[in-house]
N, C-alpha and C positions, 0 to 999 in steps of 0.2 A: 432782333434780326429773324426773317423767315426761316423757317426749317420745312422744304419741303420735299414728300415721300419722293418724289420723282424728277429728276431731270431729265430726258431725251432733248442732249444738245447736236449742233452741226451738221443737222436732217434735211434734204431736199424736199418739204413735206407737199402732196401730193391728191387733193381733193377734184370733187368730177367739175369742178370751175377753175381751181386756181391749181399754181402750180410754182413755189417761194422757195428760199431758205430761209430754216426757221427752229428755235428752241421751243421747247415743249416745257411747262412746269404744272406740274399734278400736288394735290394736295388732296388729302381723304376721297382719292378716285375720281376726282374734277378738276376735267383743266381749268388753271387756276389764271396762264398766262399764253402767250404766242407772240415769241417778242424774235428778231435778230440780233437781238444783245442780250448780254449774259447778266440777271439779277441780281441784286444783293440773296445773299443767303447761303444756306449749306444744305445739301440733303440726302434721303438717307440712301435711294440709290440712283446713280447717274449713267446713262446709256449713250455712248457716243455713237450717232448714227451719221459718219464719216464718211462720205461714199455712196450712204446705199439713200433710199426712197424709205420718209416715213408716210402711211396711207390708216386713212380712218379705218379701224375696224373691220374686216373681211366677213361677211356672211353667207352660208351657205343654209338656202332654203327649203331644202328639201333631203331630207335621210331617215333610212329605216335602219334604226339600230336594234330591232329583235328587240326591244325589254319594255317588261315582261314578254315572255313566250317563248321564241326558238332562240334564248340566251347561249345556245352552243356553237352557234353562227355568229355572235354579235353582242356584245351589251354597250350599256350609255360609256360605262366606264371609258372602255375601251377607242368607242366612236368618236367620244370627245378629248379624249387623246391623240387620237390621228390627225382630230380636226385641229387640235391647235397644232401640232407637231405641222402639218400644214401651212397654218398661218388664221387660222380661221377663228375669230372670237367669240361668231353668235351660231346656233341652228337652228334650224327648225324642224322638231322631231313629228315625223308621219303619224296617223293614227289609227293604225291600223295591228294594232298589239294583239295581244291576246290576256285579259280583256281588253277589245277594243273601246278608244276615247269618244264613246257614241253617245253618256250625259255628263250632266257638272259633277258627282260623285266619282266617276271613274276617271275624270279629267283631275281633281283633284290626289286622291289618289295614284294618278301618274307620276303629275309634280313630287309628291312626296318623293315618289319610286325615284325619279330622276334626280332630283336634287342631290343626293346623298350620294350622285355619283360624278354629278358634271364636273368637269375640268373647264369648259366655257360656257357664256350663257344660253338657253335655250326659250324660244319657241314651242308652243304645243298645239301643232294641228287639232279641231275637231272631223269626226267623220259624220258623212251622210247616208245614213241606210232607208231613207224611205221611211214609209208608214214606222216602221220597228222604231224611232226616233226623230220622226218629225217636231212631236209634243216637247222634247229635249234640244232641237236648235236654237233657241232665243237664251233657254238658261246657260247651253253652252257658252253664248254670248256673252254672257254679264258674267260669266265668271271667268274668262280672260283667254279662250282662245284666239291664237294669230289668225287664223282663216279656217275656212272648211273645205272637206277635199270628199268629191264623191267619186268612185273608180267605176267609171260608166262602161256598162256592158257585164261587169263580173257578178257572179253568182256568189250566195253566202252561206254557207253552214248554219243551220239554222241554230243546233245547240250554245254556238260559242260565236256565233256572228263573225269570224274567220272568212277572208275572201277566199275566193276559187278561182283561180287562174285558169284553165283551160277546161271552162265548164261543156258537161255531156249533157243532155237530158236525160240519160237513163240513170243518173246517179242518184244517190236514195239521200235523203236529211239535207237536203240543199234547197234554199231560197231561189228562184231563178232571176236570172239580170232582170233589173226593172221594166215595165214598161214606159213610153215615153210621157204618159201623163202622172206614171209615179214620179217621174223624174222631172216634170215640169212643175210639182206640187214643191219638189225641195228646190227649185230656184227661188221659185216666191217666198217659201220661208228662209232664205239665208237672203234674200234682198232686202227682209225686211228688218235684218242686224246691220245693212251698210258693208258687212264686211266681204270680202271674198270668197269665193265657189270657186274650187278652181278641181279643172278635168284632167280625169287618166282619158286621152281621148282616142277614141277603140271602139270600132264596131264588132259587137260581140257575133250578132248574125249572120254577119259577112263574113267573119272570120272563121266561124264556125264551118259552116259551107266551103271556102275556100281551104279548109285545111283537111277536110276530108276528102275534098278532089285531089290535092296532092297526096295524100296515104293511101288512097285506093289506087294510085300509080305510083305508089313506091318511092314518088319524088323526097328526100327526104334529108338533102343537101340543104346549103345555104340561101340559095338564090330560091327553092324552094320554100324556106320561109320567109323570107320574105313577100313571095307569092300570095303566101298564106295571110298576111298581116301586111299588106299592101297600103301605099300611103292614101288609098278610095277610103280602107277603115277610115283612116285618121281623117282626112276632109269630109267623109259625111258625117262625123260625131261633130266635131268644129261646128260645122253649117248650124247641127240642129241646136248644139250648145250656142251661137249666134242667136238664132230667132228667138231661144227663151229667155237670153240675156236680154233680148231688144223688148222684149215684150214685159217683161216683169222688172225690169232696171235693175237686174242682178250686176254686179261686179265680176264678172268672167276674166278667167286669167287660163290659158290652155297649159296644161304641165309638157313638158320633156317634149317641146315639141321637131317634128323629123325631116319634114316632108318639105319640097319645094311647093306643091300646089297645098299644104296644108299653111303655109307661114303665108304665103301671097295672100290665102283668104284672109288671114286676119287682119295684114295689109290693105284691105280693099275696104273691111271691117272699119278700121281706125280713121281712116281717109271717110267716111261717113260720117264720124263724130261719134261712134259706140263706142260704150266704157268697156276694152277689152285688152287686154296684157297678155304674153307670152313669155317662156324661160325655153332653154335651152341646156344639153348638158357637153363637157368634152367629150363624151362620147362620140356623139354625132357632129360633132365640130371637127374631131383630127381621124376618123375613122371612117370607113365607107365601105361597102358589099366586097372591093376586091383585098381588104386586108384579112378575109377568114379563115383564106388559105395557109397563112403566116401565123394567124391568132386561135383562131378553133375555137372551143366551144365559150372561152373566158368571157367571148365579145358578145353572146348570147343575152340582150335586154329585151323587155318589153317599154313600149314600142320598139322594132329591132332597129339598128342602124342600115341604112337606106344605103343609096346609089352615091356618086360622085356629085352627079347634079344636084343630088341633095343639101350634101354638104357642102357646097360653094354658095349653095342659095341662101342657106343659115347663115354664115360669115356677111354676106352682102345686106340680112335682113337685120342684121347684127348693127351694121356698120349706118343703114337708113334709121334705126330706131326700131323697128319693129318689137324686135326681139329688146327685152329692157331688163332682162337676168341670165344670169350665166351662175346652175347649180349644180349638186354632182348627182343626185337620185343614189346615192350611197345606199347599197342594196346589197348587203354580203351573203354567202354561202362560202358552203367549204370547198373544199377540192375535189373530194368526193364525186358530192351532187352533183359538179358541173364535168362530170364524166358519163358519156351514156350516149344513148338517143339524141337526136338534137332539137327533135319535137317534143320528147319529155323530161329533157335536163329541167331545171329552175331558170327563170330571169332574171340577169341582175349580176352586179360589181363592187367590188369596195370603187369609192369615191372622192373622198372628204379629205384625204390626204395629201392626194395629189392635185385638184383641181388645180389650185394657186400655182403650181410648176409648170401646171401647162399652157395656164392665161398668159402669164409671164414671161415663156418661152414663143406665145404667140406675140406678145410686144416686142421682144426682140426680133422676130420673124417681120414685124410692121403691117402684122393683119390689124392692130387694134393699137389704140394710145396707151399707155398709163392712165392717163385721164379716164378712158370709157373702159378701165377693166374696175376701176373705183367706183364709176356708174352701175357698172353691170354685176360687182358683190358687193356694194354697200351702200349708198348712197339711193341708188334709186328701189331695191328692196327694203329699206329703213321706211322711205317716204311711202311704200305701196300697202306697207301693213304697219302702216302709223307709229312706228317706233322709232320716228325722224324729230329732231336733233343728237338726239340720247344715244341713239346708234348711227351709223350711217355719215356724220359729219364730225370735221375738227373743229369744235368751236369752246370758246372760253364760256364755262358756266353746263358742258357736257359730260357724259362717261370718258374717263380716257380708255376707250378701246382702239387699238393703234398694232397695227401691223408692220416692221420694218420689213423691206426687201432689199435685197442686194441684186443689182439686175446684172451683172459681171459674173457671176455666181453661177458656176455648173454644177450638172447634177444628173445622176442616172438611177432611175425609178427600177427598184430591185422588191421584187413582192416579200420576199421573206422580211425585210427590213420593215413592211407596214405595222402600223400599231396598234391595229384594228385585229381583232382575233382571227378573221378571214383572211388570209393573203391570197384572194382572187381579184384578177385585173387585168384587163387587154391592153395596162401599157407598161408590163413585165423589160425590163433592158431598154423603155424609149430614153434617149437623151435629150437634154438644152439647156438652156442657160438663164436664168433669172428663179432666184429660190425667195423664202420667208427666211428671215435669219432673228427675228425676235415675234413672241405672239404674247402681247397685254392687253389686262384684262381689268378694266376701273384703274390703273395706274400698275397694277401687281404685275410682275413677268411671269408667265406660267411657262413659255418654252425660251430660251436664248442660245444662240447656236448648240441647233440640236440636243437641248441635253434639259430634261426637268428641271426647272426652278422650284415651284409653286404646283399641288394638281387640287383638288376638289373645288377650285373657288369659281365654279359657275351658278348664275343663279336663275330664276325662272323668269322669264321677259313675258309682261302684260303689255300687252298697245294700247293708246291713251283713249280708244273712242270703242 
């Protein structure tokens, strides 16, 4: 008679095509079965998923958990603990450390670093510095980065290759943002891994310029920055990230994207047959310019959140295809930091936590299906950085990574309660309704309502091409 590790029976299971009742049976981390009838056997543990929604594996694609470097804002430990305490089984960690993931030496050496800490599986971005690491993209390649991410416009520390976020010219030890023919040279070399480029998308000149008009008037409000980092930034970077994509057969994918005429371009993009992808975060989905007054400085990201138009535009680009991810840019700081200035605070929020509560909450809201929130964290991110069937799908002969939800299930987002070292967040007291109520990982439970099962067993995701 079988004996196997896993049951999740009487699940409403939940993929971006189908939508059954159905038992789950896992053996050594692979589904083994997908039956509506109950097998012979006994196993050793059984998960009645009664009520709620069982869904492939949740992914979140994009997080900077500090480690190595500003580990007092953040480590993996930690990140990957909110994430599954979320719901989330896979990430994808930024690379932008210190040392930064810039060759196959310190990309391995990450792995090292990380593993030893994850609670779910991980991704590992490489980065694009230009000349400093061109000769280093193809080996990044073959030794197993998800994609590469260049953060177009930013300046670099030349000592420790550290970005710079609000680069001056007058600063001393700093690389300046590239020019565009440096940055046309790392298209052609990451087009010629197949894999994805994908952009912080930001005009560093414009912003430069524009944000010194507002300082020299004092402006130095909300509505002021965004003045300053206006969505012109973000659509002239898109444009010129388009033409080099079109031209070199890059894989362009825009990160964290904001804008109404930033998302229509790559809309117009797609509709021409160019290979070009966009993600999105809750940020800029439930948030918009008139909630700062309420929220303060927490809400303070790069790119910042926009107008109202904005964000109706993202929901609707959402809902056409456009937009084919939904991640959190999990970006922590302390409390501190995000005290001060509002043009020299830091960018950025815990993320990873709560995304799933609030996709969820928007399914009960009826902005989005069930169906296209499995699209937009699992399914169609598995297939974009080729770790499809294995993530991203329910299927017999797969990982069991399997997220149950309870979509009945209320819940009010309290920062100190985050798991994440940081407890900053501009959705501090939001309420709704639809939570994670179990987070598995190859068949293991790592979180079930609310409470540690299982923690270190995340391991390092290579994509198959």
């Amino acid at each position: 008679m079988t004996e196997w590790d896993h049951i999740i029976k009487n699940g409403q299971i939940v993929t971006a095509d189908e939508n059954y009742f159905g038992n789950i049976y896992i053996k050594d981390g692979i589904i083994e079965a997908i039956t509506n009838k109950m097998l012979p056997g006994s196993a050793k543990e059984v998960t009645d998923a009664n009520n709620c929604y069982v869904l492939p594996g949740l992914i979140d694609t994009h997080i900077h958990s500090r480690d190595p470097g500003s580990t007092y804002k953040e480590d993996f430990y930690h990140s990957t603990l909110a994430a599954a305490f979320g719901g989330i089984t896979s990430v994808f960690e930024m690379p932008n450390t210190n040392p930064p993931v810039n060759n196959a030496e310190n990309l391995y050496k990450q792995v090292e670093n990380l593993s030893s800490k994850a609670n779910v599986d991980f991704g590992v971005w490489g980065i694009c510095l230009g000349d400093l690491n061109r000769k280093d993209i193809y080996p990044l390649y073959e030794a197993g980065v998800i994609g590469f991410k260049f953060f177009w416009g930013y300046a670099i520390k030349s000592d420790t290759y550290e970005l710079v976020y609000n680069y001056d010219p007058n600063m001393k030890n700093i690389i300046p943002p590239l020019s565009d023919g440096e940055v046309y040279n790392i298209f052609k070399e990451v087009s010629n891994t197949g894999k994805i480029i994908a952009i912080h998308a930001e005009n560093n000149e414009l912003i430069y310029q524009l944000s010194n008009e507002m300082q020299k008037k004092n402006h130095t409000n909300y509505e002021a920055l965004i003045k300053s980092r206006p969505d012109l930034a973000e659509l002239t970077t898109i444009q010129t990230g388009l033409a080099f994509a079109q031209d070199t057969g890059a894989k362009l994918h825009i990160l964290h994207i904001t804008s109404k005429k930033g998302v229509e371009k790559v809309r117009e993009s797609q509709e021409k047959g160019n290979r070009v992808t966009s993600e999105t975060c809750p940020q800029f989905l439930f948030l918009n310019a008139n909630h700062y007054n309420n929220i303060g400085p927490m809400m303070k990201v790069y790119p910042p959140v926009k107008y109202e138009e904005d964000q109706q535009s993202l929901w609707d680009h959402i809902n056409n295809g456009t937009i084919s991810s939904v991640c959190s840019d999990h970006a922590p700081h302390t409390s501190d930091e995000k005290n001060g200035d509002l043009f020299d605070i830091p960018a950025g929020m815990c993320g990873v936590e709560t995304i799933v509560q609030l996709m969820l909450n928007a399914v009960n809201e009826e902005r989005i299906t069930l169906q296209q929130l499995v699209a937009l964290m699992s399914t169609n991110p598995a297939k974009q950085f080729d770790i499809y069937p294995e993530k991203g799908s329910l299927r017999v002969g797969t990982e069991a990574d399997i997220t149950i939800v309870d979509m009945e299930k209320e819940f009010v987002i309290k920062k100190e309660n985050l798991h994440s070292k940081s407890k900053v967040t501009a959705f501090d007291r939001f309420k709704g309704k639809g939570k994670s109520v179990a987070t598995i990982i190859r068949g293991e439970t790592i979180i079930k309502n609310e409470e540690i099962i299982n923690d270190n067993r995340g391991t390092w995701i290579k994509p198959k091409n």
